[in-house]
C-alpha positions as CSV (number, residue, x, y, z in Angstrom):
1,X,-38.6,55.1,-95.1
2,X,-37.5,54.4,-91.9
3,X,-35.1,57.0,-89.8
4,X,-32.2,56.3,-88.3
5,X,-30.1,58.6,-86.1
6,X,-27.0,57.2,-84.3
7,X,-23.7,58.8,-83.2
8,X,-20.8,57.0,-84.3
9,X,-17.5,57.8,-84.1
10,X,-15.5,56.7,-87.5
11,X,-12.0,54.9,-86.7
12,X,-11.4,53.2,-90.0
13,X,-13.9,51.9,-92.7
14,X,-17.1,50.4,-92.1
15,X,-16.6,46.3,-92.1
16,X,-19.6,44.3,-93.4
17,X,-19.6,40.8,-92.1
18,X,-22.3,39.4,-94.4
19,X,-21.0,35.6,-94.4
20,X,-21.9,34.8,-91.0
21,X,-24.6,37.7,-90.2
22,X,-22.7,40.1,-88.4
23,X,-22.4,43.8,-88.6
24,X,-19.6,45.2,-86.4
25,X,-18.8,48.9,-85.9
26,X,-16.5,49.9,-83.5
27,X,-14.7,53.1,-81.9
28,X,-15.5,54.9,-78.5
29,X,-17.2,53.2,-76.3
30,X,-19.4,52.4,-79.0
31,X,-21.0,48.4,-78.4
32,X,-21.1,45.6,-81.0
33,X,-24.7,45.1,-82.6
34,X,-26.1,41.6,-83.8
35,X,-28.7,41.5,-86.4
36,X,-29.5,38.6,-88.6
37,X,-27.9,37.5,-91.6
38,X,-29.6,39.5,-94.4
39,X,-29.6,39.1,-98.5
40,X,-28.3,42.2,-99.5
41,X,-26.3,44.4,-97.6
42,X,-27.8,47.9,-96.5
43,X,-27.2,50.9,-99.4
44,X,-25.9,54.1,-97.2
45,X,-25.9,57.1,-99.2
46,X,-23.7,59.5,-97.1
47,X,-20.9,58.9,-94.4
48,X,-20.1,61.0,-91.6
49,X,-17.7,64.4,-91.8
50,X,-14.3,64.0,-90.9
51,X,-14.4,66.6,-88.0
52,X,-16.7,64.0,-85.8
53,X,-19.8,66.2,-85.9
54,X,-23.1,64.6,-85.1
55,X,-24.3,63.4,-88.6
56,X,-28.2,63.1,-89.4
57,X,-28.5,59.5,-91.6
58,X,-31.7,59.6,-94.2
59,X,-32.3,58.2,-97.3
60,X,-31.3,55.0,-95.8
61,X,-33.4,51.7,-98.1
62,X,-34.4,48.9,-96.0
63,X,-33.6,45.7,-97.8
64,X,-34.4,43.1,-95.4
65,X,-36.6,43.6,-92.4
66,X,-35.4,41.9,-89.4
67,X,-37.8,39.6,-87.8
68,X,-37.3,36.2,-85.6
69,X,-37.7,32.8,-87.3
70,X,-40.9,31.4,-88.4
71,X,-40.1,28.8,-86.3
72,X,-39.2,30.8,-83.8
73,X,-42.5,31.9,-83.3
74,X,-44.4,28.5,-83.2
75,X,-46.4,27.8,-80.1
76,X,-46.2,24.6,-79.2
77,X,-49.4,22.8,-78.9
78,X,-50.7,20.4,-76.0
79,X,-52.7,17.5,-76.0
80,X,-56.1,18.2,-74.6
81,X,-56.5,14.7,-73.5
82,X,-55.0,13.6,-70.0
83,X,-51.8,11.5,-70.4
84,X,-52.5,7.9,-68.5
85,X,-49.4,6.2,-67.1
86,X,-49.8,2.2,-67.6
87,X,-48.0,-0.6,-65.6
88,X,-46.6,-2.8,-68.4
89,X,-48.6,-5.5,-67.1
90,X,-51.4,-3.5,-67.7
91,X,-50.7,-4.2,-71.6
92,X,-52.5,-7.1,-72.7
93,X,-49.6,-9.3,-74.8
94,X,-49.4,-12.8,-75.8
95,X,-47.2,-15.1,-73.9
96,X,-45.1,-17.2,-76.4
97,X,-44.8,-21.0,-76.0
98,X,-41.3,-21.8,-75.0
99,X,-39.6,-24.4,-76.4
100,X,-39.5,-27.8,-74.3
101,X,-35.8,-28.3,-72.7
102,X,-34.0,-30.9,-74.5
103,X,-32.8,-34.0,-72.9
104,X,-28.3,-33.2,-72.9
105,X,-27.1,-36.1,-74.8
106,X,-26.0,-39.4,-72.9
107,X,-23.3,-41.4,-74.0
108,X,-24.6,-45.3,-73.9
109,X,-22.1,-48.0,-72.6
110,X,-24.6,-50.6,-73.6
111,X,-22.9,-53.6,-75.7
112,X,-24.9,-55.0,-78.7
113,X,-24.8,-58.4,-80.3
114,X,-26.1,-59.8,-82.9
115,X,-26.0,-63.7,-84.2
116,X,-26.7,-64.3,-88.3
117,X,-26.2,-68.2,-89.5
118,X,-23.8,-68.5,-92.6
119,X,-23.5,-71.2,-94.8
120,X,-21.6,-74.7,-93.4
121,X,-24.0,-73.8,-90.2
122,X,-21.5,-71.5,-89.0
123,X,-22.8,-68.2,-86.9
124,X,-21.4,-64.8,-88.0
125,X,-21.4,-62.5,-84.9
126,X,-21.4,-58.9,-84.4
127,X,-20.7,-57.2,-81.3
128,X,-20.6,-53.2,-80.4
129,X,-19.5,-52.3,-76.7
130,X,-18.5,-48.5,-77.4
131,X,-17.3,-48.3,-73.7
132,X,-14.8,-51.2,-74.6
133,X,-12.2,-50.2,-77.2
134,X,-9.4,-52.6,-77.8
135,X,-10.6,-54.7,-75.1
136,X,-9.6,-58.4,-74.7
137,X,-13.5,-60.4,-73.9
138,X,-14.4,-64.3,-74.7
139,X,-17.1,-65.1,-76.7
140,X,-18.7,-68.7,-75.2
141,X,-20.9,-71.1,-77.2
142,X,-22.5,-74.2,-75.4
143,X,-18.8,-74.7,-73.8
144,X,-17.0,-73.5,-76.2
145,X,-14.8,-70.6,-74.9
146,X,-12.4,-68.4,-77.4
147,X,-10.6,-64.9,-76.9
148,X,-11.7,-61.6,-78.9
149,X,-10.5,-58.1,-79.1
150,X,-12.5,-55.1,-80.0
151,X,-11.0,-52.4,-81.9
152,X,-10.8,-49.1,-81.9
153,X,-14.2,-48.4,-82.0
154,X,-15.2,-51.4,-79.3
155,X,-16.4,-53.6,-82.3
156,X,-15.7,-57.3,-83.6
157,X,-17.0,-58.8,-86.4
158,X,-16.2,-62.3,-86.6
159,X,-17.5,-66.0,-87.1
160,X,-17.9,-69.0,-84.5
161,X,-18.8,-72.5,-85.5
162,X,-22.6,-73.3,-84.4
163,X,-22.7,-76.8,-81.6
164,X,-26.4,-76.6,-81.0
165,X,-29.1,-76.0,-83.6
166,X,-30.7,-73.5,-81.4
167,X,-27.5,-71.3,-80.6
168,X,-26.6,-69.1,-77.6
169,X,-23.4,-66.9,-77.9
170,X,-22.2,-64.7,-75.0
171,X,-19.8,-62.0,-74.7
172,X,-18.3,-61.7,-71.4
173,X,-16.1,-58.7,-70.4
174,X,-13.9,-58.6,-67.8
175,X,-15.9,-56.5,-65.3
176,X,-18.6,-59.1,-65.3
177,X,-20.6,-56.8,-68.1
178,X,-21.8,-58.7,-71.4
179,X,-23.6,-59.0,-74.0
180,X,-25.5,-62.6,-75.8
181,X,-27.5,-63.2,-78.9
182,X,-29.6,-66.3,-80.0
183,X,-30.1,-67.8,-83.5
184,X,-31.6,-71.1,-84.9
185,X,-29.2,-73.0,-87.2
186,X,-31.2,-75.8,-88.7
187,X,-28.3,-76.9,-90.5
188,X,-26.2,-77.7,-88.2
189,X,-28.4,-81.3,-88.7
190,X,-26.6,-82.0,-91.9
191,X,-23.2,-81.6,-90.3
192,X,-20.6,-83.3,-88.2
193,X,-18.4,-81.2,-86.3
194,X,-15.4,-81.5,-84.2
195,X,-13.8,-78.6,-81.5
196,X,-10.5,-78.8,-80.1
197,X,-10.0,-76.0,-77.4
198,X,-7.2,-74.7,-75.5
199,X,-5.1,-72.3,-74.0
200,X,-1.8,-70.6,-74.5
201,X,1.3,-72.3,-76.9
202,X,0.0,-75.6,-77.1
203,X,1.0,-76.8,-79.9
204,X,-2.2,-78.6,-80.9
205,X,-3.9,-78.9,-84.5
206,X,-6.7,-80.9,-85.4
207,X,-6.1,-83.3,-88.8
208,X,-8.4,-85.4,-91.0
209,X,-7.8,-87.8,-93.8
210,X,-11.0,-88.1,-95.7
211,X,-11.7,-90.7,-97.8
212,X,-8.1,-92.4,-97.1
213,X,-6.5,-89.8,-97.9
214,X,-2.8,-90.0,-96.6
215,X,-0.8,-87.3,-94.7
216,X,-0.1,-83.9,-97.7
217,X,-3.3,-85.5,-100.2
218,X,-5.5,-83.7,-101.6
219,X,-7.7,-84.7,-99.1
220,X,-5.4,-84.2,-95.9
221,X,-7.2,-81.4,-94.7
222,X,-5.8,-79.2,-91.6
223,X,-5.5,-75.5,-91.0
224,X,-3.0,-75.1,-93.3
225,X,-4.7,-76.9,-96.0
226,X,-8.1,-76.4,-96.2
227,X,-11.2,-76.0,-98.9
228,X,-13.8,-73.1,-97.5
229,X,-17.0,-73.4,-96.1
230,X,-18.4,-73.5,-99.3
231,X,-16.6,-76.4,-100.2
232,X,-18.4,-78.0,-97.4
233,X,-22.3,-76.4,-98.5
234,X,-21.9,-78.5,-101.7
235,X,-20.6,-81.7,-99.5
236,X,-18.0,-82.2,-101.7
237,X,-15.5,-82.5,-98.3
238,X,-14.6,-80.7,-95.2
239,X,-12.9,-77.7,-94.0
240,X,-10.9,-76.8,-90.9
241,X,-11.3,-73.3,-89.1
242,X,-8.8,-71.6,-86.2
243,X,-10.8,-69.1,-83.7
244,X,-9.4,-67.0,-81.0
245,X,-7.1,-64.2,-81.1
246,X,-3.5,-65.0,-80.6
247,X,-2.2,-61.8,-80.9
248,X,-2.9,-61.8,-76.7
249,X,-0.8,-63.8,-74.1
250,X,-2.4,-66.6,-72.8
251,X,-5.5,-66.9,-75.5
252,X,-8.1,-69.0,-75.7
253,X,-8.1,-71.2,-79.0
254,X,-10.0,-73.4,-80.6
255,X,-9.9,-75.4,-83.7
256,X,-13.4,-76.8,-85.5
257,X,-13.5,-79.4,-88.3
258,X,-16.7,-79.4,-90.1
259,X,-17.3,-82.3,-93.0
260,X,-21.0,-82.4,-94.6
261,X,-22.3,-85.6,-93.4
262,X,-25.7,-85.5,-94.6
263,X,-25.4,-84.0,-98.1
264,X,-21.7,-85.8,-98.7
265,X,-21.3,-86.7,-102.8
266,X,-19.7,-90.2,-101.7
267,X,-19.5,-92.7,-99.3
268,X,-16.5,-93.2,-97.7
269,X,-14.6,-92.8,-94.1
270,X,-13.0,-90.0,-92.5
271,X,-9.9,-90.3,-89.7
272,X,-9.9,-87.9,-87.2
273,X,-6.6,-86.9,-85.1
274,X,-5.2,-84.5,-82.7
275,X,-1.5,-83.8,-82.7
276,X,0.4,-81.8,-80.7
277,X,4.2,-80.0,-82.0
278,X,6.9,-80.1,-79.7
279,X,8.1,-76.6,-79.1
280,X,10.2,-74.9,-77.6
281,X,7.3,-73.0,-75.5
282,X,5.3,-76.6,-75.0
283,X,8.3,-78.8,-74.1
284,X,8.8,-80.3,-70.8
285,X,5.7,-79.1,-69.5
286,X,1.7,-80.2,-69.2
287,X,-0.1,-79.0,-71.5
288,X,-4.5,-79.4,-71.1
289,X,-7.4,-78.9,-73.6
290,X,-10.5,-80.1,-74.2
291,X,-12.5,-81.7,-77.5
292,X,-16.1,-81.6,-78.6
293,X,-18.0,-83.7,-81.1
294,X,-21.4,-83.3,-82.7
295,X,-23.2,-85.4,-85.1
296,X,-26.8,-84.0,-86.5
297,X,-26.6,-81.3,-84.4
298,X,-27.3,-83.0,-81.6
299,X,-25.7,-85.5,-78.9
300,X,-22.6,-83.4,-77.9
301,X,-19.7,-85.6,-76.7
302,X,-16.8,-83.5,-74.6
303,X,-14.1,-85.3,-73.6
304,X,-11.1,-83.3,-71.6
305,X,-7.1,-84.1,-72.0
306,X,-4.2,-83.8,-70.3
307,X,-1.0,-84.4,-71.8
308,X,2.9,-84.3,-70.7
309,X,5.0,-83.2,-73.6
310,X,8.6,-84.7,-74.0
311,X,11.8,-83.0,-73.2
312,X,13.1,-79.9,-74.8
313,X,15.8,-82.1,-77.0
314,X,12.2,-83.1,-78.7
315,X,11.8,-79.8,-80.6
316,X,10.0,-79.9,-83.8
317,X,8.6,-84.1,-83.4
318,X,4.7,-84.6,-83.0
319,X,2.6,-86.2,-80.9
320,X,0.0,-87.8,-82.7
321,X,-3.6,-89.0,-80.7
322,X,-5.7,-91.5,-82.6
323,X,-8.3,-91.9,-79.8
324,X,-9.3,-88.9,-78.5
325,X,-12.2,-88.5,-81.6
326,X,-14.4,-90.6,-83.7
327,X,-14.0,-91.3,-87.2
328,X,-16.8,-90.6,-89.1
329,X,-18.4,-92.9,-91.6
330,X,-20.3,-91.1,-94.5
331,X,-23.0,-92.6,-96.4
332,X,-23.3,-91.2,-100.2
333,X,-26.5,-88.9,-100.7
């Protein structure tokens, strides 16, 4: 039993703040009092008199004693080493292996080209200059000389008629850059071939009558009536083929007829002609080009013409010229 004497004057009822661990009395001068948040609330078994006279408490039960935290009374302990500040460097740690830098990308201008022989000893080329899209070039072959176009990508695919059995193309750019590729076309031996080559509107077309054919015979062959190259790899005649782009002012152009001489299914003869159509962009003016013949794939003949076309009032006649190539005579095989 523990005894507590205190003089307190009563104002009003005695307010227990149990929620958050209060107990407040007040009146006089009388000071609040903190104590800690208890249980159960203290049993008081008498109350003062109303007349304010001093007031000996007993009988008072102690519910909850008040004492600090168990934490509260927790010493901290210290190490009983000594604490040793290290330099970082101090720490012994693996140095990783850092990546090698990679080399940044690098766009190539370089142009590509690449020579394949076809049937009818014909040469299909491929060229890739990706720093030339759409660009006008000319493609040359042992004096042959045609205008090309790349597209979008700065690439052609196309076809040129071999004059040499060991074959050099070139590609030549405007800026003086280029490109060339070399193939052996052994077949060119069992083929004659004729060029025609020009530039611009002039009108020219290469014809051949094989066989004594006359002019719109089966056997009248020209650009616009001609077998294929295949035609020609089973020598059963010859076919006529148109290079150069003429989509471009002022192309370069060349015709090629190509007849199997050495594998031909019949003896015969075959006429060769150049014509010329009077125009109305040909008339009145000089028009030049330049023929090429070869026979076994080797011997080139090149001959060069000039030629003065008639007067405007000519439109739509031909000029017809019976000497500029030689006729070819075909033994049966």
């Amino acid at each position: 039993m523990v005894d507590i004497k205190r003089v307190v004057t009563v104002g009003g009822t005695i307010a227990c703040a149990l929620g958050i661990g209060f107990i407040m009395q007040s009146g006089g001068n009388s000071k609040a009092r903190q104590v800690a948040a208890a249980p159960a609330p203290m049993v008081i078994e008498s109350v003062l008199p109303a007349d304010g006279d001093a007031l000996e408490l007993t009988e008072i039960t102690e519910t909850s004693a008040l004492s600090l935290p168990n934490e509260a009374s927790v010493v901290g302990v210290l190490p009983d080493f000594q604490v040793i500040k290290a330099a970082v460097s101090n720490i012994p740690m693996p140095v990783p292996t850092l990546p090698a830098e990679e080399a940044a990308p690098q766009f190539s201008c370089d142009i590509k080209m690449e020579a394949t022989t076809k049937a009818a000893a014909m040469v299909a080329l491929s060229i890739d200059a990706p720093c030339f899209t759409n660009e006008r070039f000319t493609l040359l072959h042992n004096g042959m000389s045609v205008t090309a176009v790349t597209d979008k990508d700065g690439k052609l695919e196309t076809t040129l008629p071999a004059l040499s059995t060991n074959a050099l193309f070139i590609a030549a750019f405007s800026d003086g850059t280029g490109a060339s590729a070399q193939v052996e076309v052994s077949s060119l031996a069992f083929y004659d071939r004729v060029v025609v080559q020009w530039k611009g509107d002039t009108g020219l077309q290469v014809h051949a009558l094989e066989y004594g054919a006359t002019y719109s015979d089966a056997g009248h062959v020209w650009a616009e009536q001609t077998p294929g190259m295949e035609a020609a790899a089973r020598g059963e005649g010859g076919f006529v083929s148109r290079f150069g782009d003429t989509n471009v002012a002022n192309a370069q152009v060349a015709e090629a007829y190509t007849f199997p001489t050495g594998t031909a299914a019949r003896a015969g003869d075959v006429a060769l002609t150049v014509e010329a159509e009077v125009t109305a962009e040909n008339c009145d003016r000089e028009i030049t080009a330049q023929s090429m013949q070869v026979s076994g794939g080797k011997n080139l003949k090149v001959q060069d013409l000039t030629l003065f076309m008639p007067a405007c009032d000519a439109v739509g006649d031909f000029l017809v010229l019976k000497n500029l190539l030689n006729d070819l005579k075909v033994a049966a095989n």
